[in-house]
PyMOL CGO cylinders between C-alpha atoms (Angstrom):
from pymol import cmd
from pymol.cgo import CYLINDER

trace = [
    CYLINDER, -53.43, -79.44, 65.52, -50.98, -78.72, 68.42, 0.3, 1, 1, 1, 1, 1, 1,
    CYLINDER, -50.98, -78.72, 68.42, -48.02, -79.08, 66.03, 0.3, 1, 1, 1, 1, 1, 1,
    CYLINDER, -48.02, -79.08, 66.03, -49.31, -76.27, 63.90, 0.3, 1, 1, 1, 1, 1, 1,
    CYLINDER, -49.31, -76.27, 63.90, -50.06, -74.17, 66.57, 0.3, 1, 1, 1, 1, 1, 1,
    CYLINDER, -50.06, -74.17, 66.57, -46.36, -74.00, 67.32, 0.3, 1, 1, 1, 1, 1, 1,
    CYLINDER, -46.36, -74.00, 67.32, -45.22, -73.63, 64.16, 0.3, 1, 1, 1, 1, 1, 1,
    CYLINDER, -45.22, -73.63, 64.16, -47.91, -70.72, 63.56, 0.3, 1, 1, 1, 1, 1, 1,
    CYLINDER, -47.91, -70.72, 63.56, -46.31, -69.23, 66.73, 0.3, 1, 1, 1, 1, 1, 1,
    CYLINDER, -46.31, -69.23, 66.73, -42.59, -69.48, 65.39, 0.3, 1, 1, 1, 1, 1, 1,
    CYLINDER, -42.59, -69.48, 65.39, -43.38, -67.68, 62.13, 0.3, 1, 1, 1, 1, 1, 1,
    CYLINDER, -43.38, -67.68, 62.13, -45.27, -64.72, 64.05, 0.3, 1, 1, 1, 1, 1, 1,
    CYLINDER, -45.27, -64.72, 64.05, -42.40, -65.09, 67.10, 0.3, 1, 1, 1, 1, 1, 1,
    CYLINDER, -42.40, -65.09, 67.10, -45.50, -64.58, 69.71, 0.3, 1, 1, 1, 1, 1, 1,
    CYLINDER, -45.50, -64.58, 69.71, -47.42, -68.19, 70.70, 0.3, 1, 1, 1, 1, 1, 1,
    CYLINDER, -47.42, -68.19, 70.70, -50.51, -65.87, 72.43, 0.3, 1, 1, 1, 1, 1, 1,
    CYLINDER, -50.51, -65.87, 72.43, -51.05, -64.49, 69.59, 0.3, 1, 1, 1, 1, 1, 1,
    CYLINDER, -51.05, -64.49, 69.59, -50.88, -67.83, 67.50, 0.3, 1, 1, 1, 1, 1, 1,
    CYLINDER, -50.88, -67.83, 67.50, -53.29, -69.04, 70.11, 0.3, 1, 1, 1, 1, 1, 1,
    CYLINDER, -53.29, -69.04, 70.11, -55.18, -65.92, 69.78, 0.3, 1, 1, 1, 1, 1, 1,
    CYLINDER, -55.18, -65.92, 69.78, -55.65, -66.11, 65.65, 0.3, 1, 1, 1, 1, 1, 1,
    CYLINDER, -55.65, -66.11, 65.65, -56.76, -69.72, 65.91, 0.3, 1, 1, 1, 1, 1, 1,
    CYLINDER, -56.76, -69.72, 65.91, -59.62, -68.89, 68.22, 0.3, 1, 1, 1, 1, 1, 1,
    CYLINDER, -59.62, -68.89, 68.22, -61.19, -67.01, 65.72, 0.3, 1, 1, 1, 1, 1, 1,
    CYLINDER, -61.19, -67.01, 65.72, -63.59, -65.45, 68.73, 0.3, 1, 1, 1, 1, 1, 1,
    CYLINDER, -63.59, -65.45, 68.73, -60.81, -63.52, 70.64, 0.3, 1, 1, 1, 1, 1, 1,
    CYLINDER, -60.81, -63.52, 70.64, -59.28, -60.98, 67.48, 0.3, 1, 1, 1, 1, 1, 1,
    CYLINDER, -59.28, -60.98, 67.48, -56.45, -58.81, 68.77, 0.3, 1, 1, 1, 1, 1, 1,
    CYLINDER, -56.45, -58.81, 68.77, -55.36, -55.72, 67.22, 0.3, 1, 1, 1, 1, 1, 1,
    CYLINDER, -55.36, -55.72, 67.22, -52.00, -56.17, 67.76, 0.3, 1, 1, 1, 1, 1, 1,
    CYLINDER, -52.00, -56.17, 67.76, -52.00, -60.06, 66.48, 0.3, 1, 1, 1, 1, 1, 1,
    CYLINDER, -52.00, -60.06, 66.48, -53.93, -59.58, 63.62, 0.3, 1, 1, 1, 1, 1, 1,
    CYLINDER, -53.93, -59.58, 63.62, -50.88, -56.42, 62.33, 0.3, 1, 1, 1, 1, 1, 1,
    CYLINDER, -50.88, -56.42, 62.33, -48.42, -59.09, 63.33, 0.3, 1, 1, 1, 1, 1, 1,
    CYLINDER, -48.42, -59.09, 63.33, -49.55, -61.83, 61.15, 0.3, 1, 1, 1, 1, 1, 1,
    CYLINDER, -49.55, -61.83, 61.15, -49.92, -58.95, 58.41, 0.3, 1, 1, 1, 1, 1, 1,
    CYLINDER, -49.92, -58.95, 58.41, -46.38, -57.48, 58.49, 0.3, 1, 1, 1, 1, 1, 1,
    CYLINDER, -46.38, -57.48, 58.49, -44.87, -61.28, 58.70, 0.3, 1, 1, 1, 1, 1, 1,
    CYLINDER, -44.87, -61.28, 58.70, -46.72, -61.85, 56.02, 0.3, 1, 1, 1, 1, 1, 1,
    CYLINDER, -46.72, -61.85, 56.02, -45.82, -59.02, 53.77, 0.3, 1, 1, 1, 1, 1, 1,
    CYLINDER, -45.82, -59.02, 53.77, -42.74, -59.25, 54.96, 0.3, 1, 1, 1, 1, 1, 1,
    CYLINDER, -42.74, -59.25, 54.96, -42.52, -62.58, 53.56, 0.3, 1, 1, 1, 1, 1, 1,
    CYLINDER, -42.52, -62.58, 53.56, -44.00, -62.18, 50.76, 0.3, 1, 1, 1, 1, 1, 1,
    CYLINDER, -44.00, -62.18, 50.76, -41.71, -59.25, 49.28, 0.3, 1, 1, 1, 1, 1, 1,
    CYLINDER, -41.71, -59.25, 49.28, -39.01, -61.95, 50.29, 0.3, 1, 1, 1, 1, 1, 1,
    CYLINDER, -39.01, -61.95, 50.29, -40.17, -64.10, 47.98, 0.3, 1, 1, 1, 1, 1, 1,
    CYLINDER, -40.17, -64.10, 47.98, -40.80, -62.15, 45.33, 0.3, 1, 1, 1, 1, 1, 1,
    CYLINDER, -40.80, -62.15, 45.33, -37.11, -60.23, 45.88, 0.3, 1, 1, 1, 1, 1, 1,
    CYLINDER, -37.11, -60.23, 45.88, -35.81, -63.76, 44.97, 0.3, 1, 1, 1, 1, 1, 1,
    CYLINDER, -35.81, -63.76, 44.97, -37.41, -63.12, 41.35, 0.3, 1, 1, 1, 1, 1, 1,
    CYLINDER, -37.41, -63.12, 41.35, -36.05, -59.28, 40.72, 0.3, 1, 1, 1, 1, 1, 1,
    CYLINDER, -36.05, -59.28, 40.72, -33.03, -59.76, 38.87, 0.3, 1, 1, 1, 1, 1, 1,
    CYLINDER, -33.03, -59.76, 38.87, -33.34, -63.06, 37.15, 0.3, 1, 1, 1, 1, 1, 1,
    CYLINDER, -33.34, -63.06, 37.15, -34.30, -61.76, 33.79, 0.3, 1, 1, 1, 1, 1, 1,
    CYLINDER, -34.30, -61.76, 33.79, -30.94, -59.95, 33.86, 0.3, 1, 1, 1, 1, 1, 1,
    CYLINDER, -30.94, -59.95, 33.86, -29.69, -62.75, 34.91, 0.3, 1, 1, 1, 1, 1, 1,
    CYLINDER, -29.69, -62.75, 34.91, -30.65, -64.98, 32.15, 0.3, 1, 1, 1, 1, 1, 1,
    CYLINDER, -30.65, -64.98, 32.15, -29.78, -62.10, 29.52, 0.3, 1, 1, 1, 1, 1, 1,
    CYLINDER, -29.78, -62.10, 29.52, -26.05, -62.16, 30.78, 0.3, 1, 1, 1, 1, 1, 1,
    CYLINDER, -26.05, -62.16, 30.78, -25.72, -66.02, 30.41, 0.3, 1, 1, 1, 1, 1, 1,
    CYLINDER, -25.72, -66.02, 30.41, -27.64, -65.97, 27.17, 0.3, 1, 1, 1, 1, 1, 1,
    CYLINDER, -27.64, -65.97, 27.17, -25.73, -63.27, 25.67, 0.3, 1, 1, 1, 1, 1, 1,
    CYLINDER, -25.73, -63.27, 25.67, -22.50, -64.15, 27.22, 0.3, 1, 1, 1, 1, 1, 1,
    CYLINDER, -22.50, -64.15, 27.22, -22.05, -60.73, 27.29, 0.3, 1, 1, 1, 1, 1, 1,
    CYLINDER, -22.05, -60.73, 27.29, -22.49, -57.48, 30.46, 0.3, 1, 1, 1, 1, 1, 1,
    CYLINDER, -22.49, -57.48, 30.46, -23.19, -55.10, 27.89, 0.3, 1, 1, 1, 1, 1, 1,
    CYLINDER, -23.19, -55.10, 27.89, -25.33, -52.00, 28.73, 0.3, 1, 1, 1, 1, 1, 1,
    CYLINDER, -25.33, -52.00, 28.73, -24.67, -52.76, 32.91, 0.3, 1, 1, 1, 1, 1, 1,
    CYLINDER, -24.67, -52.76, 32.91, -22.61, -50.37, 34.31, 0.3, 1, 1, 1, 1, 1, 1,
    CYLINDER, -22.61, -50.37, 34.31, -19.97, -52.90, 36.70, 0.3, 1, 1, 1, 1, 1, 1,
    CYLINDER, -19.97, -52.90, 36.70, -19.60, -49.44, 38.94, 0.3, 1, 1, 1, 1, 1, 1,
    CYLINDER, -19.60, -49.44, 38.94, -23.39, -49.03, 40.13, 0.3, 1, 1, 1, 1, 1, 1,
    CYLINDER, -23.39, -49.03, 40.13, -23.91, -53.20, 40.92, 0.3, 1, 1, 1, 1, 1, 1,
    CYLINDER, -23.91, -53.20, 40.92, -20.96, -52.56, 43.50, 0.3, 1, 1, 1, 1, 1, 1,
    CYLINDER, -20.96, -52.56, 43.50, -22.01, -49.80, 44.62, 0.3, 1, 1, 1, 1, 1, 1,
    CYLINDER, -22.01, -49.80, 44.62, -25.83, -51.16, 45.09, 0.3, 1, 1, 1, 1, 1, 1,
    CYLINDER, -25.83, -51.16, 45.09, -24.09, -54.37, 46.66, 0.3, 1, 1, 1, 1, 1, 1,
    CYLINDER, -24.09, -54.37, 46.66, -21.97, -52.56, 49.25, 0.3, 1, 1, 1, 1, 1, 1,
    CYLINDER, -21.97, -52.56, 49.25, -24.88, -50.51, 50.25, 0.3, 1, 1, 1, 1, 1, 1,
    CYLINDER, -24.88, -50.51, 50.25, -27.07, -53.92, 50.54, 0.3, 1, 1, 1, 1, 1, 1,
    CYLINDER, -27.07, -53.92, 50.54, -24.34, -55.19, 52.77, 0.3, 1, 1, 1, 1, 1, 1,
    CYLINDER, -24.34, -55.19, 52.77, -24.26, -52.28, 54.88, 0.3, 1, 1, 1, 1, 1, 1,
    CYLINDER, -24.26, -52.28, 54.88, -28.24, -53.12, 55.19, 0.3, 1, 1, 1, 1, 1, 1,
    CYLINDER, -28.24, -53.12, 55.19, -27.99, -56.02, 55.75, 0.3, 1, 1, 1, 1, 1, 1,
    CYLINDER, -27.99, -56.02, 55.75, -24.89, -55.90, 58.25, 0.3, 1, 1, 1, 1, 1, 1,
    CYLINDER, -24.89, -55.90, 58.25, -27.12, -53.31, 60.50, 0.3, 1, 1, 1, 1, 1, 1,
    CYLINDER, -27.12, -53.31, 60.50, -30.14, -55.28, 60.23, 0.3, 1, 1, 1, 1, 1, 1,
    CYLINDER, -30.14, -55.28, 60.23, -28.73, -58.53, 61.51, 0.3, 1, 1, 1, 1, 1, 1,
    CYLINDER, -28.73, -58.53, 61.51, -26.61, -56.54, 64.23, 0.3, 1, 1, 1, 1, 1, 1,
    CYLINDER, -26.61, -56.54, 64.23, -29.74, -54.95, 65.39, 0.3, 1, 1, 1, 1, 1, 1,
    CYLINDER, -29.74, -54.95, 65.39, -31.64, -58.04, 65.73, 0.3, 1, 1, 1, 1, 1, 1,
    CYLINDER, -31.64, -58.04, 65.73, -34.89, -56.70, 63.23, 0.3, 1, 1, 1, 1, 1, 1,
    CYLINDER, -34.89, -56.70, 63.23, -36.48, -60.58, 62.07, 0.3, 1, 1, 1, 1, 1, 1,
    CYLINDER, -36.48, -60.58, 62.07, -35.13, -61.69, 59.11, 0.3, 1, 1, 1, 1, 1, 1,
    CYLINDER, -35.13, -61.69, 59.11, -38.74, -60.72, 57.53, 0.3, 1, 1, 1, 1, 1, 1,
    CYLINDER, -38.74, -60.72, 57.53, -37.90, -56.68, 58.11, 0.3, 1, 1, 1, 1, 1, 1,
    CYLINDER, -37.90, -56.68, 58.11, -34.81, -57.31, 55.58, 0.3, 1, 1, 1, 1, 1, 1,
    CYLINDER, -34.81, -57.31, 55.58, -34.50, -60.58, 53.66, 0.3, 1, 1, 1, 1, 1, 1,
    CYLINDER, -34.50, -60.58, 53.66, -35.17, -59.28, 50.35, 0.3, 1, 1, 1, 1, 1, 1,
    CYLINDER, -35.17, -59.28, 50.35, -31.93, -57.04, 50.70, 0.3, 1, 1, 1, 1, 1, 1,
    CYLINDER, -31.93, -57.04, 50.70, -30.43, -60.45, 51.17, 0.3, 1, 1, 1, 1, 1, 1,
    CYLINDER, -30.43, -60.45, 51.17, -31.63, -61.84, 48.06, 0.3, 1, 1, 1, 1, 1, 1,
    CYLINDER, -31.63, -61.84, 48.06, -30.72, -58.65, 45.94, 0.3, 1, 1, 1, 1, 1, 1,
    CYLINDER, -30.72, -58.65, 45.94, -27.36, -58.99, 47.37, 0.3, 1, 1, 1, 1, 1, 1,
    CYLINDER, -27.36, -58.99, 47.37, -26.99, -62.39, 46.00, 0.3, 1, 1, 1, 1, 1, 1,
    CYLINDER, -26.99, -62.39, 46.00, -28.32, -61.67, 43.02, 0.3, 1, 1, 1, 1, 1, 1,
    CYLINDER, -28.32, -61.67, 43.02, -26.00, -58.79, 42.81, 0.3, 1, 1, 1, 1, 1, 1,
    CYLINDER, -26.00, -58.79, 42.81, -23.06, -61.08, 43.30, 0.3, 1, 1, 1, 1, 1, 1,
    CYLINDER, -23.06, -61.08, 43.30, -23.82, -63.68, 40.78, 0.3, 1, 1, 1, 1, 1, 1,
    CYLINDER, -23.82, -63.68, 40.78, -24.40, -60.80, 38.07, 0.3, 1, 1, 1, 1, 1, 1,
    CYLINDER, -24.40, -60.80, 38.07, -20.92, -59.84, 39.19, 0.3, 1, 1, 1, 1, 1, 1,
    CYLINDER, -20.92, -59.84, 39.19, -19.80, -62.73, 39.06, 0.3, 1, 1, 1, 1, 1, 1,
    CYLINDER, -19.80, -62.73, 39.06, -20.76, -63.04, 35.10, 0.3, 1, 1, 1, 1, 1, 1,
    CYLINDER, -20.76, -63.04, 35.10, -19.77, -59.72, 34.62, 0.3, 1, 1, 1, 1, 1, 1,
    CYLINDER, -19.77, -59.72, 34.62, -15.83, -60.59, 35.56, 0.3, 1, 1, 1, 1, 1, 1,
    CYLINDER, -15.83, -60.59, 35.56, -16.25, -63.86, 33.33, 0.3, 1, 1, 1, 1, 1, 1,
    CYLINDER, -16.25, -63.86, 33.33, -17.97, -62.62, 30.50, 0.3, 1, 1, 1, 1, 1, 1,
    CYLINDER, -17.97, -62.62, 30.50, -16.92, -59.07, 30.29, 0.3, 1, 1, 1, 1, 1, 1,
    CYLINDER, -16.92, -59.07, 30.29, -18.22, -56.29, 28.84, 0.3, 1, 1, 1, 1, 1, 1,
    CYLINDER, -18.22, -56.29, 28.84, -18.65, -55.53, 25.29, 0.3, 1, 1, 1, 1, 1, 1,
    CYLINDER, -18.65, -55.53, 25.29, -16.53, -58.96, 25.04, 0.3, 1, 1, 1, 1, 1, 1,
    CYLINDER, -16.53, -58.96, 25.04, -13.85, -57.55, 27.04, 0.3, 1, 1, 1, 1, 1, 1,
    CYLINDER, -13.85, -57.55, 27.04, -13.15, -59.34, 30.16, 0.3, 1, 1, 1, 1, 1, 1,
    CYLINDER, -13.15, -59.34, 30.16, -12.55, -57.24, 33.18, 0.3, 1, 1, 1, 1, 1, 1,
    CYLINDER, -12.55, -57.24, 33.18, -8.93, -57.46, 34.34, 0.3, 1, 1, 1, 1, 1, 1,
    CYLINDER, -8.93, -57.46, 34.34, -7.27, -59.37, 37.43, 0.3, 1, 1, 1, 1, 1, 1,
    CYLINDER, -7.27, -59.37, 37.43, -6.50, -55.78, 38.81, 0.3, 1, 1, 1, 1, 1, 1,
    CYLINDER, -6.50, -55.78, 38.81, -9.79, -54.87, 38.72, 0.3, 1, 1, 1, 1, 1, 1,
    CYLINDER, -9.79, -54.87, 38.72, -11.05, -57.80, 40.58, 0.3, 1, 1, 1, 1, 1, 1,
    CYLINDER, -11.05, -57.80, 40.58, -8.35, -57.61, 43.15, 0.3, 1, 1, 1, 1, 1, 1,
    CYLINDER, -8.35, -57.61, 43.15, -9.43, -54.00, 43.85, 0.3, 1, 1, 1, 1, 1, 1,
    CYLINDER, -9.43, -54.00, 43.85, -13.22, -54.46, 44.64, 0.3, 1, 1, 1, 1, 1, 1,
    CYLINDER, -13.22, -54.46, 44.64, -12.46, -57.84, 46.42, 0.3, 1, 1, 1, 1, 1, 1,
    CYLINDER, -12.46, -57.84, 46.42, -9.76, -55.45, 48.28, 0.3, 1, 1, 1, 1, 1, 1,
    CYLINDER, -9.76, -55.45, 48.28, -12.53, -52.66, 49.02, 0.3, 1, 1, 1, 1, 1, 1,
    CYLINDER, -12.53, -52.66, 49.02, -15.33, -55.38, 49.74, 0.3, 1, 1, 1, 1, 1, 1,
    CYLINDER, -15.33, -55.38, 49.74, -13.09, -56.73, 52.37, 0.3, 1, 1, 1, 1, 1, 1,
    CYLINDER, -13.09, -56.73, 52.37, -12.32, -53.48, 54.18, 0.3, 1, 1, 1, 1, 1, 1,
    CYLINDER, -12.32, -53.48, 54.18, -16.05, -52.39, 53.78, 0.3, 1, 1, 1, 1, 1, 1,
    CYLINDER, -16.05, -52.39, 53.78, -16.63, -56.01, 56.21, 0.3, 1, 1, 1, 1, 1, 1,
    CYLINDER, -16.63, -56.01, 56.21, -14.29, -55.19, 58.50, 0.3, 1, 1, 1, 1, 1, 1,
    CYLINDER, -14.29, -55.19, 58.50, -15.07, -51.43, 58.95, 0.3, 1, 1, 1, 1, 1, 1,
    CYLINDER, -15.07, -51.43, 58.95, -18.81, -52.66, 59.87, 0.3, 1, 1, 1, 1, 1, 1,
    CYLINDER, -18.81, -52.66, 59.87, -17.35, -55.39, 62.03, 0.3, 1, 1, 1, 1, 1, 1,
    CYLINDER, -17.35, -55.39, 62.03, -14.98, -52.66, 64.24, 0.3, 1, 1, 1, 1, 1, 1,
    CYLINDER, -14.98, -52.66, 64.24, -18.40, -50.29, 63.99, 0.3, 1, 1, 1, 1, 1, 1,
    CYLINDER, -18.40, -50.29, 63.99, -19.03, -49.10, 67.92, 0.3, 1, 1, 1, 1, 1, 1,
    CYLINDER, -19.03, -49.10, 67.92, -22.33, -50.60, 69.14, 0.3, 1, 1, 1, 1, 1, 1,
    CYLINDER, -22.33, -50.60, 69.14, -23.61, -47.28, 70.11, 0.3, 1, 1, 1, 1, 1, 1,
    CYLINDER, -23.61, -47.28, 70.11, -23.96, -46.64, 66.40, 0.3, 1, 1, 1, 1, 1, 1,
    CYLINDER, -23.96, -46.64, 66.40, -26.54, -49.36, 65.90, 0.3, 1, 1, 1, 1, 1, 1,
    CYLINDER, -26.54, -49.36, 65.90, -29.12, -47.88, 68.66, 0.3, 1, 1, 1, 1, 1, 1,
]
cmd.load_cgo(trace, "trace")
């Protein structure tokens, strides 16, 4: 039982209050919201990991981006980044922001399909690609050169 007591305390990041949950007689406050926002937290992780597959699956069985706009998925993955980037440089748990990382992925691969399969049946050109790989690159390193007084 002691190995689940630490692994309890790992996914709540506080061991008294894994300690304090198993008891079952001594209910904190404080515990009992941690466990709940891990959980959600969690939870909408998961379920961010199923958001975009159907669009997904319509691109690969179509073989076609028709009706997505290629504009608004870079701008919705350069804003994820952005998330993301602050997130992680702030030190917020992974639950407070994972299922921006899973959009983001998701983003890329329907990207991705976009630049193979085109739009319409007209692949997107090399210049095109070159530019937002070009723009995604200096969006990185303008977060990377950010001051750390703009992340407090």
């Amino acid at each position: 039982m002691i190995w689940f007591e630490v692994i309890f305390g790992q996914f709540l990041g506080d061991p008294s209050c894994a300690e304090s949950l198993l008891e079952q007689d001594n209910l904190e406050y404080f515990c009992l919201s941690l466990l709940a926002s891990k959980t959600l937290g969690y939870s909408t992780m998961v379920g961010a990991c199923l958001f975009k597959v159907p669009v997904i699956l319509n691109i690969v069985e179509s073989r076609s981006g028709t009706g997505l706009d290629p504009m608004s998925l870079y701008l919705e993955t350069s804003s994820l980044t952005c998330l993301i980037y602050y997130n992680f440089r702030r030190g917020n748990a992974l639950s407070t922001y994972g299922d921006n990382i899973a959009h983001s992925v998701q983003n890329l691969l329907i990207v991705a399909l976009v630049w193979v399969h085109g739009i319409d049946g007209v692949p997107l050109g090399w210049k095109h690609t070159v530019s937002v790989l070009s723009l995604g690159a200096t969006l990185l390193l303008a977060l990377y050169w950010c001051p750390e007084s703009y992340y407090s």
